[in-house]
C-alpha positions, -999 to +999 in steps of 0.1 A: -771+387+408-780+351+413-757+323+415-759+283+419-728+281+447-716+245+447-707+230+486-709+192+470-727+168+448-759+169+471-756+204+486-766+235+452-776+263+467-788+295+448-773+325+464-773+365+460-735+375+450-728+413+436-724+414+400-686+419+391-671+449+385-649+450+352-615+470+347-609+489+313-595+455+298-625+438+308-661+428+304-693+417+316-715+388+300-745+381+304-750+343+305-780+328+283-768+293+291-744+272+302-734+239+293-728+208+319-696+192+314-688+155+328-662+168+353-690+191+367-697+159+389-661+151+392-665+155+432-628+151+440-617+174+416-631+203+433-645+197+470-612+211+483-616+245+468-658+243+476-680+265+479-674+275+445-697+286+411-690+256+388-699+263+351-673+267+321-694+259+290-714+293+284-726+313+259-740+350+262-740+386+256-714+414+265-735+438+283-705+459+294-672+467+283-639+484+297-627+516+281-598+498+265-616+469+246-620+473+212-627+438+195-660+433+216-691+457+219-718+461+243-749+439+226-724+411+210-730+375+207-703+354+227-690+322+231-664+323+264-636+303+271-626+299+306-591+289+302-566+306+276-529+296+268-502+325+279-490+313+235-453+325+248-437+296+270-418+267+260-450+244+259-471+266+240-441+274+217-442+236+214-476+229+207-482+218+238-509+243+255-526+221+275-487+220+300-492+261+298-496+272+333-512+302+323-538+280+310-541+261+340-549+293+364-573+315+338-608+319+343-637+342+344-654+353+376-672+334+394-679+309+372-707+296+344-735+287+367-744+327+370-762+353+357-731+376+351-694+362+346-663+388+344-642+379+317-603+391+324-579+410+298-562+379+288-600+357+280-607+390+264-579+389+241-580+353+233-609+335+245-640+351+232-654+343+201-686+359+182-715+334+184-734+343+144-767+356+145-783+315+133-763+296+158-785+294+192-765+300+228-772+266+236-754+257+208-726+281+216-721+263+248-705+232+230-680+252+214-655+246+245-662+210+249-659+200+210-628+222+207-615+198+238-624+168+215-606+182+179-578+192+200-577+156+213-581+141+179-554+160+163-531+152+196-539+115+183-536+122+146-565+112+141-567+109+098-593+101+075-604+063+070-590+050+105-613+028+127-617+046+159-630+029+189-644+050+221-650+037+251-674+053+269-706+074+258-712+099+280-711+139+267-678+140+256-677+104+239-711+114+221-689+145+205-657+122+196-681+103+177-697+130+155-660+149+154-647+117+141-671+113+119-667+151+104-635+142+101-632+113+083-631+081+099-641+048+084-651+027+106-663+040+142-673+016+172-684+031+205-684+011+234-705+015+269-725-005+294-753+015+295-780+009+266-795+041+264-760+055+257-753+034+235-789+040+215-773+078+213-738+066+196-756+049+170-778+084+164-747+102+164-728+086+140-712+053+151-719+028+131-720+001+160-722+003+194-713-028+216-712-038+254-681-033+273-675-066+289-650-093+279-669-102+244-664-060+236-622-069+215-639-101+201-672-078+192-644-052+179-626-080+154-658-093+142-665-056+127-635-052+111-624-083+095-603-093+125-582-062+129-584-041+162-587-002+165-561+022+146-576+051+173-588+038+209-604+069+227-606+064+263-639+085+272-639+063+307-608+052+322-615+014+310-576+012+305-572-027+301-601-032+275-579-003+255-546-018+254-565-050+241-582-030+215-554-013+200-547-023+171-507-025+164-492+010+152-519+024+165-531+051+188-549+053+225-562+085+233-561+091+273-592+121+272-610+117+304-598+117+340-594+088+360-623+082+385-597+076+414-570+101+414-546+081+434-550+051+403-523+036+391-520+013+357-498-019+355-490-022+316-475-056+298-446-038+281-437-062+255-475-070+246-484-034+240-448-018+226-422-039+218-422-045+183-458-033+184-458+007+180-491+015+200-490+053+210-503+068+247-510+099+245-536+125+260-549+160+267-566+184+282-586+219+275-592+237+238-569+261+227-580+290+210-577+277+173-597+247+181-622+263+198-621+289+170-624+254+143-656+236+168-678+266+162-674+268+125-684+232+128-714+243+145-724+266+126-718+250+097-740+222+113-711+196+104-713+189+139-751+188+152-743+194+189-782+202+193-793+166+190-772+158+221-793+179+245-815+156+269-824+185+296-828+221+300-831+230+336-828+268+353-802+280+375-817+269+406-822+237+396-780+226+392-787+202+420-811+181+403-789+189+369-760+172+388-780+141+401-791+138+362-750+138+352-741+115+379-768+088+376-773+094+336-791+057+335-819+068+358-828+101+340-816+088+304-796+119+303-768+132+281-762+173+275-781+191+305-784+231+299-786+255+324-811+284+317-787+310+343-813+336+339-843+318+346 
């Protein structure tokens, strides 16, 4: 089978690999498309581990199954998650899956960008989901990335009728918005530097989106009446223009990863929580009953995921797919597809 084998940023290359072999807890998917996430072009988050088939976003079709599965058939619909919770330690117990180190080593084999993916026992048992017969597999692919965002909202507790500021509007941003907005919230202000991105917020459902330079709090106050943000979601690691934006007894929600993994942050302590309230917290990954709550979104079209997608590209052409998710200003770019079997 064909894959798109990643060495670095500049350096896709489409190689032959066999097709995986499944065991009797296991099966085979046939992947219709794949989804490009932000961290895809996260370079220092995987060069150490490279060559490696990126891809974690798919969507396809079981076209094999062990002898002991009995949920899935041969010819079903699927929406794959690539990592799954162990639901038994202390921080699952907890509510915490995104600590489960279970969670933290799962994945199918090799990886999205391919035209077959093995999916383990354990994905097989909790991380497959039927795709309905009127949602499309491009679609499908967002159910792991907007399961990452309502499992970041309800970290944040996020409520009906708060204003929610994001900073950032990249991919993930783009689906905090419309989640947000599904939700409940009143008033919703996204926040970027780039104006094509910020042409998208306003499409999908923010009802202003500003620059973010040192006007951006003032542009904030002016919106609301002079109040700041109940909900600050931190889409780009903008951490000072956050902690101005809070408003007190509010919330920031850390989602995305820092650009620089050896950053530090210096925060005023009694500005931001003495006698103030404000709330850091973040997380990480979809577990299974909020990737099981972003597809009935999609489906039920609450949640219009189709409207973010900017590119459709096939599987030889990741390389070009990653220079389109690393310079998204050039390309106006947002949610790239990957065709794997064309």
């Amino acid at each position: 089978m064909r894959v798109a084998m990643w060495y670095n940023n500049r350096d896709v290359r489409l190689e032959e690999m066999p097709t995986p072999t499944i065991g009797e807890d296991e099966v085979l998917v046939r992947v219709e498309a794949g989804g490009l996430c932000g961290s895809d072009g996260m370079e220092w988050y995987r060069l150490h581990r490279s060559p490696l088939v990126l891809g974690h976003e798919i969507a396809g079709v079981i076209v094999d199954a062990g002898a002991r599965v009995r949920r899935f058939r041969v010819g079903a619909r699927v929406s794959v998650a690539h990592h799954v919770p162990c639901n038994t330690c202390h921080y699952c117990l907890a509510g915490h899956h995104s600590c489960c180190t279970t969670l933290q080593t799962t994945n199918f084999v090799p990886g999205g960008f391919s035209e077959y993916v093995r999916v383990p026992a354990i994905n097989v048992d909790r991380g497959i989901l039927s795709v309905p017969d009127d949602v499309s597999f491009e679609d499908a692919t967002f159910v792991e990335p907007l399961g990452c965002v309502l499992r970041g909202l309800r970290q944040a507790q996020m409520r009906p009728g708060l204003t929610v500021f994001v900073i950032g509007c990249g991919i993930s941003a783009q689906l905090m918005i419309m989640a947000a907005r599904a939700l409940g919230a009143g008033l919703i202000v996204a926040c970027d530097s780039i104006p094509f991105r910020l042409e998208m917020a306003r499409v999908h459902g923010a009802d202003a989106a500003i620059e973010s330079d040192d006007t951006a709090v003032d542009a904030l106050r002016e919106l609301t009446g002079g109040r700041r943000a109940d909900l600050v979601v931190l889409c780009r690691p903008l951490v000072p223009l956050a902690l101005r934006a809070v408003e007190r007894g509010g919330t920031v929600l850390f989602f995305s990863g820092a650009e620089d993994p050896k950053e530090t942050i210096p925060v005023p302590w009694n500005e931001i929580f003495w006698r103030t309230e404000v709330t850091l917290t973040s997380s990480y990954a979809s577990p299974p009953k909020d990737s099981a709550t972003a597809l009935a979104l999609i489906e039920s079209r609450r949640v219009p995921v189709g409207s973010m997608i900017t590119h459709r590209l096939g599987l030889g052409e990741l390389g070009a797919a990653i220079e389109m998710l690393t310079h998204p200003w050039q390309h106006r770019s947002m949610k790239i597809i990957i065709e794997c079997l064309r």
